[in-house]
C-alpha positions as CSV (number, residue, x, y, z in Angstrom):
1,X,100.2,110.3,157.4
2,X,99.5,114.0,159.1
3,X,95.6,114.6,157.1
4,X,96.9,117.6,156.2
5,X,99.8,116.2,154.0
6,X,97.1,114.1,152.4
7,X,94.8,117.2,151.6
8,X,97.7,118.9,150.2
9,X,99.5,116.1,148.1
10,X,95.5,115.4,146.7
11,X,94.6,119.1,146.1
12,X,98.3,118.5,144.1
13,X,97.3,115.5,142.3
14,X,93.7,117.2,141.2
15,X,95.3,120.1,139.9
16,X,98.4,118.1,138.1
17,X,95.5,115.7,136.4
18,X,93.0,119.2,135.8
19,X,96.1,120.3,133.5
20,X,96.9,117.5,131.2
21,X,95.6,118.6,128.2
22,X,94.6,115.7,125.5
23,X,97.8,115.8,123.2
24,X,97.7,118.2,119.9
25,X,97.2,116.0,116.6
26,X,98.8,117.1,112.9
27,X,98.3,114.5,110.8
28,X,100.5,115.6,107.6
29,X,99.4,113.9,104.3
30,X,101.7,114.0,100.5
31,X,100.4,113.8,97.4
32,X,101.4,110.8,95.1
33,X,104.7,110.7,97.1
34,X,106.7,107.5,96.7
35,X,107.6,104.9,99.6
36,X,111.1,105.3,98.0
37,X,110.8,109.7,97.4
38,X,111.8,110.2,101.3
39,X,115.9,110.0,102.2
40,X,115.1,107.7,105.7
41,X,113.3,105.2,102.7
42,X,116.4,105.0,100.8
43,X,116.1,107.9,98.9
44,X,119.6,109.0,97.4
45,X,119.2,112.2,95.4
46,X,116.7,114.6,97.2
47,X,117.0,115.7,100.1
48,X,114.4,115.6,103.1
49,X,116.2,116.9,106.1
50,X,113.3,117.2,108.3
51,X,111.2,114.1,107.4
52,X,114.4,112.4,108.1
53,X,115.3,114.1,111.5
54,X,111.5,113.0,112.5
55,X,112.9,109.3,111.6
56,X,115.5,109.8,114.1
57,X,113.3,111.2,116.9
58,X,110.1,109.4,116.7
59,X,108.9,106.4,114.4
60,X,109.4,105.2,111.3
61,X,106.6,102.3,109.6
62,X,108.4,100.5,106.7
63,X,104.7,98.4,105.5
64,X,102.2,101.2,106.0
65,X,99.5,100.9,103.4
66,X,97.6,103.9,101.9
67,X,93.5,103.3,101.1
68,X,93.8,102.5,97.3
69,X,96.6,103.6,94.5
70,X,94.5,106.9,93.9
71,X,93.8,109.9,95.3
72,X,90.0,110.0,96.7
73,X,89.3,107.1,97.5
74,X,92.6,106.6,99.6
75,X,91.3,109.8,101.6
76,X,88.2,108.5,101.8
77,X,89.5,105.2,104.0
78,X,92.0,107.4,105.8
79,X,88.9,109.9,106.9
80,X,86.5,107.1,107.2
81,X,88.0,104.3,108.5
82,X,86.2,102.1,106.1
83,X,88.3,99.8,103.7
84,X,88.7,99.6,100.1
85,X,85.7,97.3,100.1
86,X,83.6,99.0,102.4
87,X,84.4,102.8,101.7
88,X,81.7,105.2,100.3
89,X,84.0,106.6,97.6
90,X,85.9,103.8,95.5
91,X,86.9,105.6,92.8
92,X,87.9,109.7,91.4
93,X,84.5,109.5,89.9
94,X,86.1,112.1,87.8
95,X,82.7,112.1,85.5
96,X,80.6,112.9,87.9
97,X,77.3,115.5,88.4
98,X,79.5,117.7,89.8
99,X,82.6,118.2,86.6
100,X,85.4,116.8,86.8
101,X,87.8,116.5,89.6
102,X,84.7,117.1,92.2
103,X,84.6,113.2,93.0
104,X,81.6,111.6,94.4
105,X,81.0,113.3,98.4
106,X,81.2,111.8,101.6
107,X,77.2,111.4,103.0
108,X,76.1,113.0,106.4
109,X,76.2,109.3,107.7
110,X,79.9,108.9,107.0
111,X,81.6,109.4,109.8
112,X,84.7,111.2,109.9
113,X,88.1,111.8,111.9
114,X,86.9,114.9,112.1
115,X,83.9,114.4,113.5
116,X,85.4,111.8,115.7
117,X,87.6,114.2,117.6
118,X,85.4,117.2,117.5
119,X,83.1,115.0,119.3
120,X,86.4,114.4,121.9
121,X,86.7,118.2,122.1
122,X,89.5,119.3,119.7
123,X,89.6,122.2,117.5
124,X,90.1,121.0,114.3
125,X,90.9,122.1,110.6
126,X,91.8,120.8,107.3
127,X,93.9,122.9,105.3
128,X,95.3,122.2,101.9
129,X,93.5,119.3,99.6
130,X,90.1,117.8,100.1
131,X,88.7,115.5,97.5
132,X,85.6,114.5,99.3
133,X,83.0,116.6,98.5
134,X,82.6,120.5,97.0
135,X,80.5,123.5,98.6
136,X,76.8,122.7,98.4
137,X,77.4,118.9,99.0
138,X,76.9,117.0,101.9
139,X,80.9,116.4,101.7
140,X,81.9,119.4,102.2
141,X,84.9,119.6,104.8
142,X,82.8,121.7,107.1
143,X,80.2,119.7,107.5
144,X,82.1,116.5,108.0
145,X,83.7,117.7,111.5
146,X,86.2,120.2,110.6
147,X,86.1,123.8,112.4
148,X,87.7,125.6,109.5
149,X,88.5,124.7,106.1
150,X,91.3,125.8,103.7
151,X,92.1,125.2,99.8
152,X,90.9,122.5,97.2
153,X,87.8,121.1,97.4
154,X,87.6,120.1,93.8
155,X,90.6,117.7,93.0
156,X,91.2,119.0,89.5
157,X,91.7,122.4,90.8
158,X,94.4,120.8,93.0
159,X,96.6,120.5,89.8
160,X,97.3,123.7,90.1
161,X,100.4,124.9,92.2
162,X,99.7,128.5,92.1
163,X,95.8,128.6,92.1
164,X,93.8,132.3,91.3
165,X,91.4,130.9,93.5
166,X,91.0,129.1,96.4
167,X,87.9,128.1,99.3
168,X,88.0,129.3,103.1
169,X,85.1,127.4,104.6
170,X,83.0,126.8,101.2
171,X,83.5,130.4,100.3
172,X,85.8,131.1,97.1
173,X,88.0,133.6,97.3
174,X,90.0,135.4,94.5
175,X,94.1,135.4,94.7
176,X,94.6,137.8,92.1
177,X,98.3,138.0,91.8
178,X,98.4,133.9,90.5
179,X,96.3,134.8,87.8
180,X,97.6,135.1,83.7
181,X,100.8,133.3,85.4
182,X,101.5,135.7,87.9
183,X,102.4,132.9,90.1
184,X,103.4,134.4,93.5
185,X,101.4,132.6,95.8
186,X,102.4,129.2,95.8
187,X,99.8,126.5,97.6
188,X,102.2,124.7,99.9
189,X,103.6,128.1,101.2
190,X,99.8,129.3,101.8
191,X,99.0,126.0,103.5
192,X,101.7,126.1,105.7
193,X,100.9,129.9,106.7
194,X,97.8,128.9,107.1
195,X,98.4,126.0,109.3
196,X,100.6,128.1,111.8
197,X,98.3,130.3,112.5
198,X,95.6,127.7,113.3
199,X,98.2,126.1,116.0
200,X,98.8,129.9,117.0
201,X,95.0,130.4,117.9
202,X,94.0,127.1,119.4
203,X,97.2,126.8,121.7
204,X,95.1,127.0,124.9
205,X,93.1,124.0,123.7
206,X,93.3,120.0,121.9
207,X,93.8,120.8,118.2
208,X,93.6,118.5,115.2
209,X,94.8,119.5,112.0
210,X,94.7,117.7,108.9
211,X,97.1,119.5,106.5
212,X,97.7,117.9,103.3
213,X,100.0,119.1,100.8
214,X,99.8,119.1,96.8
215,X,103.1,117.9,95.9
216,X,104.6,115.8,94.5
217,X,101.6,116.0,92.4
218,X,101.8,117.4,88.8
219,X,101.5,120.1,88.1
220,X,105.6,120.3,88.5
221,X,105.8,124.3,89.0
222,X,107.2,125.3,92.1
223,X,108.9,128.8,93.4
224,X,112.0,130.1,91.8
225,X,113.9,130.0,94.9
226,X,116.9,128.6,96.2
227,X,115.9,124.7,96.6
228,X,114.7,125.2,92.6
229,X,117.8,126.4,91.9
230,X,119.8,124.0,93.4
231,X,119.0,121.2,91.7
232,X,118.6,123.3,88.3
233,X,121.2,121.6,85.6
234,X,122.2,118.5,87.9
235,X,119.9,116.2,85.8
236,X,119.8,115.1,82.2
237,X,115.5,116.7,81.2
238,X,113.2,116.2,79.1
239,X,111.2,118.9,78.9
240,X,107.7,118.8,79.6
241,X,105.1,120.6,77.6
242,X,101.6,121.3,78.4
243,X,98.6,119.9,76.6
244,X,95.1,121.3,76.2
245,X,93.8,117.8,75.2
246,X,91.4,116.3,77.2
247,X,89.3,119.1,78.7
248,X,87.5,122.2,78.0
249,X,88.3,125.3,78.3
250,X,86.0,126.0,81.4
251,X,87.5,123.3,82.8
252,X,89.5,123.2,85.9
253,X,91.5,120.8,84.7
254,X,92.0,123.0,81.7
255,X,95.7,122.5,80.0
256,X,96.5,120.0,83.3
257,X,99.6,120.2,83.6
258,X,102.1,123.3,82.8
259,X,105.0,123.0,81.2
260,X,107.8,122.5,82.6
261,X,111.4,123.0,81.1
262,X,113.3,121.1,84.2
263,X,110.5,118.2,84.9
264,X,113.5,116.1,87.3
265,X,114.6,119.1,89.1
266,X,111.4,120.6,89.2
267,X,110.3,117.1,91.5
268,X,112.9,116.6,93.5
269,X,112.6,120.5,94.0
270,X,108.5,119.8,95.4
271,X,109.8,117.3,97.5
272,X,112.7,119.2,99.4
273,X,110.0,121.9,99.7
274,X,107.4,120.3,101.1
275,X,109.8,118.8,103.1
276,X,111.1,122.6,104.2
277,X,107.5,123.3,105.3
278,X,106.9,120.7,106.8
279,X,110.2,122.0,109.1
280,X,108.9,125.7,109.4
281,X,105.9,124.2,110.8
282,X,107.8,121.9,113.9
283,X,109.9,124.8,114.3
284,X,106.8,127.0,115.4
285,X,105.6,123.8,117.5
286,X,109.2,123.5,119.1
287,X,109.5,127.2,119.7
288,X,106.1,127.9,121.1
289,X,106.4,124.9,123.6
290,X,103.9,122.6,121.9
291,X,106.3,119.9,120.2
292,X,106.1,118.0,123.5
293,X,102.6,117.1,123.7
294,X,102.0,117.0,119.6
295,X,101.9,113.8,117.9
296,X,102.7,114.2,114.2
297,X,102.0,111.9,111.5
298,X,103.3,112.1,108.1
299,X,102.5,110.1,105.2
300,X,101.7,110.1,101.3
301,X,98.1,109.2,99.5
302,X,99.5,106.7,97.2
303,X,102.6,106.0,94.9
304,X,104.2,108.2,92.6
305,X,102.2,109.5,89.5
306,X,104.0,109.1,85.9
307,X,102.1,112.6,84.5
308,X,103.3,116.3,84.1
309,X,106.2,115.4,83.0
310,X,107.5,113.4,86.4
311,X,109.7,110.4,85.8
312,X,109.4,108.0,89.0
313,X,111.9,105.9,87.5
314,X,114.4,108.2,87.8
315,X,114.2,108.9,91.1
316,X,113.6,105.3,92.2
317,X,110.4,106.9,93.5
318,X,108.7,103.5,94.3
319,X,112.2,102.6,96.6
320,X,112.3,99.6,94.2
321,X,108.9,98.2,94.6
322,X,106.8,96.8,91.6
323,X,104.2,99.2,89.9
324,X,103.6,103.0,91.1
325,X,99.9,105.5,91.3
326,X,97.0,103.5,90.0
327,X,99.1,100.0,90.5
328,X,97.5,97.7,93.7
329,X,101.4,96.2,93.8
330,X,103.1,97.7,96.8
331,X,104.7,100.8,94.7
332,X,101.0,102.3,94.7
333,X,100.0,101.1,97.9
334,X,102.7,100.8,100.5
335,X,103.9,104.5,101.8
336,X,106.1,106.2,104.1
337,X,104.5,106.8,107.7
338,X,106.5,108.5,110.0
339,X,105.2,109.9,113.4
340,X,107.0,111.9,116.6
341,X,105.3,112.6,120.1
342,X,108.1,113.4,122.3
343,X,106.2,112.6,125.4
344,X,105.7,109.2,123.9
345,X,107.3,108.0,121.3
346,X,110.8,106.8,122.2
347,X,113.6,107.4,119.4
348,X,114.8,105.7,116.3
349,X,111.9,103.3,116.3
350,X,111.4,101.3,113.0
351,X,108.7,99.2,113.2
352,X,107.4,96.3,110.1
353,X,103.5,96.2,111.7
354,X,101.5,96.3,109.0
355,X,99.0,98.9,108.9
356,X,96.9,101.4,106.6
357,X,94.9,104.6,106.4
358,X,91.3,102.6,107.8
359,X,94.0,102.4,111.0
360,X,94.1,106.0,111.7
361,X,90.7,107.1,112.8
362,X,90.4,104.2,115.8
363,X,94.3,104.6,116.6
364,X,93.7,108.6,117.2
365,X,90.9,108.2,119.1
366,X,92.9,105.4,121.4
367,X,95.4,109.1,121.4
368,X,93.3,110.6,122.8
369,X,92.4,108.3,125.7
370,X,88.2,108.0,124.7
371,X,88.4,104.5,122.4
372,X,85.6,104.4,119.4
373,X,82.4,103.4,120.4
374,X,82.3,99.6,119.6
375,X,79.3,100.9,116.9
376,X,81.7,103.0,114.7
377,X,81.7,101.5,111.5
378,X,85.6,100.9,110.9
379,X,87.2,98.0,109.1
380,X,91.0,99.4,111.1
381,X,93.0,98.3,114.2
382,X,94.5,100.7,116.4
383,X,98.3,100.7,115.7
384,X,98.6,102.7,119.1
385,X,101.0,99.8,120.7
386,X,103.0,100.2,117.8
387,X,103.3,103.4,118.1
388,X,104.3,103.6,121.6
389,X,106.8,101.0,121.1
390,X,104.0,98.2,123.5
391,X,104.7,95.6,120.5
392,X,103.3,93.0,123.0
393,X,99.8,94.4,123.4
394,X,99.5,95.0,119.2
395,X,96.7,93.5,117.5
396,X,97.5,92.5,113.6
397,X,94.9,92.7,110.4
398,X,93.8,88.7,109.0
399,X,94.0,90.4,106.1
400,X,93.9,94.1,104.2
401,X,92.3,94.2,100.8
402,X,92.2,96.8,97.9
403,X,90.5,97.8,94.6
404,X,91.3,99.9,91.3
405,X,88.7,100.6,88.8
406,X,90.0,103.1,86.6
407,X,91.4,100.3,83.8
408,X,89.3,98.5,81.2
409,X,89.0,95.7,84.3
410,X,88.7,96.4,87.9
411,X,92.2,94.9,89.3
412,X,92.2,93.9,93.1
413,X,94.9,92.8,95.8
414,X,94.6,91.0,99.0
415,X,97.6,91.2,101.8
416,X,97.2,88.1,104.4
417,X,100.8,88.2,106.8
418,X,103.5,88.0,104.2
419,X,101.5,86.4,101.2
420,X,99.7,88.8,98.6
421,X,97.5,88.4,95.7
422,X,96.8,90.4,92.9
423,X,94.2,90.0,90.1
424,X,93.8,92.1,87.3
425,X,90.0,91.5,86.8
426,X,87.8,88.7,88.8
427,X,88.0,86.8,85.7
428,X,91.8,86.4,85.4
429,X,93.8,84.1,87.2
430,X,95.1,84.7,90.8
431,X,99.1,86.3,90.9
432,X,100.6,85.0,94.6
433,X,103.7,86.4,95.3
434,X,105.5,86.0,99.1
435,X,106.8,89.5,100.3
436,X,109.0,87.9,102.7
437,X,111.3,86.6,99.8
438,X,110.1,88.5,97.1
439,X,109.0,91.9,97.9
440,X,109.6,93.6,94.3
441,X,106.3,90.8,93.1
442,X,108.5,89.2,90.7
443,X,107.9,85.5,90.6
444,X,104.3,84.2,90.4
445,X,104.0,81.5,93.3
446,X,100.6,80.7,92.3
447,X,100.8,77.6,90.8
448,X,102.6,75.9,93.5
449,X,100.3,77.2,96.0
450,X,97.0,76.0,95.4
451,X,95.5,75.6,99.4
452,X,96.8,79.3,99.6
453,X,94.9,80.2,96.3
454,X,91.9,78.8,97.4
455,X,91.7,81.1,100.6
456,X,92.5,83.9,98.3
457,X,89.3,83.5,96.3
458,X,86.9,83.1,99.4
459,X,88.9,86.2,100.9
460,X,88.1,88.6,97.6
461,X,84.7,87.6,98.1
462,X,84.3,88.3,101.9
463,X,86.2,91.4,102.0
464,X,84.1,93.5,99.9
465,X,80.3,95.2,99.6
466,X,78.9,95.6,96.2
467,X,78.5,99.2,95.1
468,X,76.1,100.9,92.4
469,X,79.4,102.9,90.9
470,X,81.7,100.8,91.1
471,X,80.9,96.9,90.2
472,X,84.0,95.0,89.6
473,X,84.8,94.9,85.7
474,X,85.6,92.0,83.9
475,X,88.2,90.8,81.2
476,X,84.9,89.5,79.2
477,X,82.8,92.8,79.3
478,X,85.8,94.7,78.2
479,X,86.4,93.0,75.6
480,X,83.1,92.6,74.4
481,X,82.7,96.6,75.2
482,X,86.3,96.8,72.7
483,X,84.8,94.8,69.9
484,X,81.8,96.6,69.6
């Protein structure tokens, strides 16, 4: 070949490598949103347009597991990497130095997403609800990797759909029209705002944004608008009335949650709306030219809650799994995950690989083309074969393990292949239930499995650290703690 031809086809080849950019990351994240709330789950009464449509173009994971059946610690394992059993935060810690709702904070050795791909380069935000540390703390979201911050901080304050106040990297500031119920700003619509115009000013470079919505979560108030509207009157409601039990006055969590006189179409309108802003925001990617090289992930924290006035039953929120928020059956753990990246993710993909939220960290930095160091403390596997559709090359878990502390007894589960366990407190006997034939956990195989039972006791051993907070809590202290 003429040298000259070679120059030119390598100056070519330099330039065409020079400008691949590592792909855009939005990892989407719903709050106490059912496996069964989403229409591509089997979802018959609201409707999610978009979420579905993202079904149809990218990937849809039907045993994705979130990091526990609550709400901090499960962001915790999704930000860390770390298990249920490993995890700095175990728990809502909801009485904590810091009042309620401000949970126990990340440390400066916790290593985060964020810090993981601003490390790699990326600009990188989280907007919307935090839960893993408040300003002054070492958890704070701008000290754990995140370029800009915007929203909750304090979980309690995330109860409230139409805050007077909100935090811009660790700064408070006032929204003065939400106050005495002026309710005009409403968080989702902020958040989304907000999200845009982080995309708009970081197009020229690797962005990561972490946006995570505050719905379904009570409190069930959402905008008067059309979607409200529409299912208005379709439902038979109970209304829901707010209680000032429970906190004081100065609390955040103050009269948690607002009444409601449509409770049913009041959910199923959060749903479709999150769902709608979820939309406006691929719409900007699509129109702006960055859908192509965006992978998006969307998925929920845990199952659906049973407070404000929300009625999971109703909906068939759990998509007919057993238990729902604060249950370590599958209706508090297993969650929609959906995920698009035109460039790479062929269409109309369902995949069954199991997976959960200690996955994401090591399968976005395998994104991004830089694996984790083989020192990052992570309990996950990358489900980046999975997601490309390279089934061949996927690794699988031996096991995934969780734990719930917030009852009289500290109740635990253990997922090996098909087979799960479930204990209510180390004390109580072993449930066994085979998912492959049984998935709603409704026959007790235990008995007639005794080999299998015996693993299951050496694995709720091995796959957890003991921690000062949170010791496991038994039938026999609780007891002893009730007759006293």
């Amino acid at each position: 070949m003429n040298i000259g031809i070679q120059l030119t086809l390598w100056i070519i080849s330099y330039y065409a490598i020079a400008q691949q950019k590592q792909p855009n990351i939005i990892y989407i994240l719903a709050d106490d949103l059912g496996y069964g709330d989403v229409g591509c789950y089997g979802q018959k009464i609201i409707r999610t347009p978009y979420l579905d449509t993202m079904a149809i173009n990218g990937i849809k994971f039907t045993q994705h597991y979130s990091g526990a059946p609550v709400c901090a610690p499960s962001r915790a394992v999704l930000m860390t990497g770390r298990d249920a059993g490993h995890a700095r935060v175990r728990g809502n810690y909801e009485s904590g130095p810091n009042g309620f709702g401000a949970g126990l904070e990340l440390r400066k050795e916790d290593f985060t997403v964020g810090e993981m791909l601003k490390e790699r380069g990326y600009k990188t935000a989280i907007i919307g609800k935090w839960g893993l540390g408040v300003s002054g703390t070492t958890g704070e979201p701008n000290k754990k990797g995140f370029d800009y911050s915007y929203g909750f901080l304090n979980q309690g304050h995330a109860h409230y759909q139409f805050p007077d106040y909100l935090f811009r990297n660790g700064k408070r500031f006032e929204i003065e029209e939400n106050r005495n119920d002026g309710r005009k700003f409403y968080s989702n619509n902020l958040f989304t705002d907000e999200a845009i115009d982080f995309v708009g000013n970081n197009k020229s470079n690797p962005f990561f944004l972490f946006l995570t919505f505050t719905t379904p979560h009570a409190e069930l108030l959402v905008p008067d608008d059309s979607i409200f509207i529409s299912y208005k009157g379709k439902f038979a409601e109970k209304p829901y009335r707010k209680s000032h039990q429970g906190s004081s006055k100065d609390s955040d969590n103050f009269g948690a949650y607002a009444s409601q006189d449509y409770p049913n179409a009041a959910y199923a309108a959060s749903i479709t709306h999150l769902d709608a802003c979820i939309g406006k925001l691929i719409t900007y990617l699509k129109v702006n030219d960055l859908y192509k090289n965006t992978l998006i992930i969307f998925s929920s924290d845990n199952g659906p809650a049973k407070e404000g006035g929300a009625n999971p039953d109703f909906f068939n929120s759990s998509g007919g799994l057993r238990g729902n928020k604060r249950d370590v059956y599958e209706g508090g753990i297993r969650e929609p995950m959906i995920a698009v990246w035109d460039s790479k993710i062929k269409p109309g993909i369902v995949s069954n690989h199991i997976s959960g939220f200690q996955d994401v960290m090591i399968t976005l930095a395998d994104v991004t083309g830089k694996p984790l160091s083989r020192r990052t403390l992570t309990e996950g596997i990358s489900f980046y074969p999975a997601l490309i559709g390279d089934i061949k090359r996927q690794k699988k878990h031996a096991f995934l393990y969780w734990e719930f502390h917030e009852n009289r007894t500290s109740s635990q589960a253990i997922l090996m292949g098909n087979w799960k366990s479930v204990r209510q407190a180390p004390d109580t006997p072993m449930e066994l239930y085979n998912l492959e034939t049984d998935l709603k956990e409704s026959i007790n195989v235990a008995s007639e499995n005794p080999t299998l039972i015996k693993k299951f006791e050496t694995l709720f051993i091995k796959a957890r650290s003991p921690h000062y907070l949170w010791p496991l809590k038994t039938l026999k202290e609780a007891d002893a703690k009730k007759s006293k």
